[in-house]
C-alpha positions in Angstrom: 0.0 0.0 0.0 1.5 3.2 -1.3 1.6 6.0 1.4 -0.4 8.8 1.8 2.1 11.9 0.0 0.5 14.4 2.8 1.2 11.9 5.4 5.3 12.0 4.7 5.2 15.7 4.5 3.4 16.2 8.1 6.0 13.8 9.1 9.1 15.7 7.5 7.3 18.6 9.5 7.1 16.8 12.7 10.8 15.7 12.4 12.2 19.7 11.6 10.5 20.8 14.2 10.9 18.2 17.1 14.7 18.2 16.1 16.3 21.4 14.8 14.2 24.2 17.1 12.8 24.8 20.3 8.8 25.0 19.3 6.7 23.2 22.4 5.3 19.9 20.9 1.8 20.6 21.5 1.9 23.7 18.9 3.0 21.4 16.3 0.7 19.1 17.2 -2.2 21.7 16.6 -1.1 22.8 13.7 -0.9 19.7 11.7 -4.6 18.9 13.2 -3.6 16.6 16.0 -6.4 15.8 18.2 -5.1 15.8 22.1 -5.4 12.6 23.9 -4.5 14.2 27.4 -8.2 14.8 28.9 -6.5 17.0 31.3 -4.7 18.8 28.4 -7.7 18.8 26.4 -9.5 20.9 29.1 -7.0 23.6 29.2 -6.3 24.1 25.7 -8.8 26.7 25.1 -6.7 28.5 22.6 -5.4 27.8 19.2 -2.1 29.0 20.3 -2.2 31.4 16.9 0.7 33.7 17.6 3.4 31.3 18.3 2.3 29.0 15.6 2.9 31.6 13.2 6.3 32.1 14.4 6.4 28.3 13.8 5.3 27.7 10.5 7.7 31.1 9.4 10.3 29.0 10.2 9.4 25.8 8.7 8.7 27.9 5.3 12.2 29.2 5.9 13.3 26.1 6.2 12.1 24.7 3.2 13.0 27.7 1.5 16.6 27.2 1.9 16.4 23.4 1.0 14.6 24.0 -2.6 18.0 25.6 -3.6 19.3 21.9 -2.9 16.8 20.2 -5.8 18.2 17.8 -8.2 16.1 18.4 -11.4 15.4 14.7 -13.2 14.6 15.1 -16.6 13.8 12.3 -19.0 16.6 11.8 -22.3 15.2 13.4 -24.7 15.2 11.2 -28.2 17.2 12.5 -31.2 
């Protein structure tokens, strides 16, 4: 079964931002549409946590910003 294309992006995502900076896992988790398991968590997390996810997602389209300049272009042989 082939997988899902979004499914390897949200992970690349998850991976940036659990590894190379200092954003609070539950703000990622929001913002690729996580649903909280944590009752407790679930009761206090009233807010969508906008402002910093902005900061957040500035820095992952900063991020893939810089590694587009690092794309291999594939073309197919053309035939004489």
């Amino acid at each position: 079964m082939a997988q899902n294309p979004t499914s390897g992006f949200r992970s690349t995502f998850r991976d940036y931002i659990g590894e190379e900076t200092g954003f609070p896992h539950k703000i990622a988790e929001f913002a690729i549409a996580h649903v909280l398991t944590d009752e407790a968590e679930k009761a206090y997390a009233r807010g969508e946590l906008l402002k910093k996810r902005f900061k957040m997602m500035n820095a992952w389209a900063a991020y893939v910003d810089s590694a587009s300049s690092n794309v291999t272009h594939i073309r197919k042989k053309q035939k004489a």
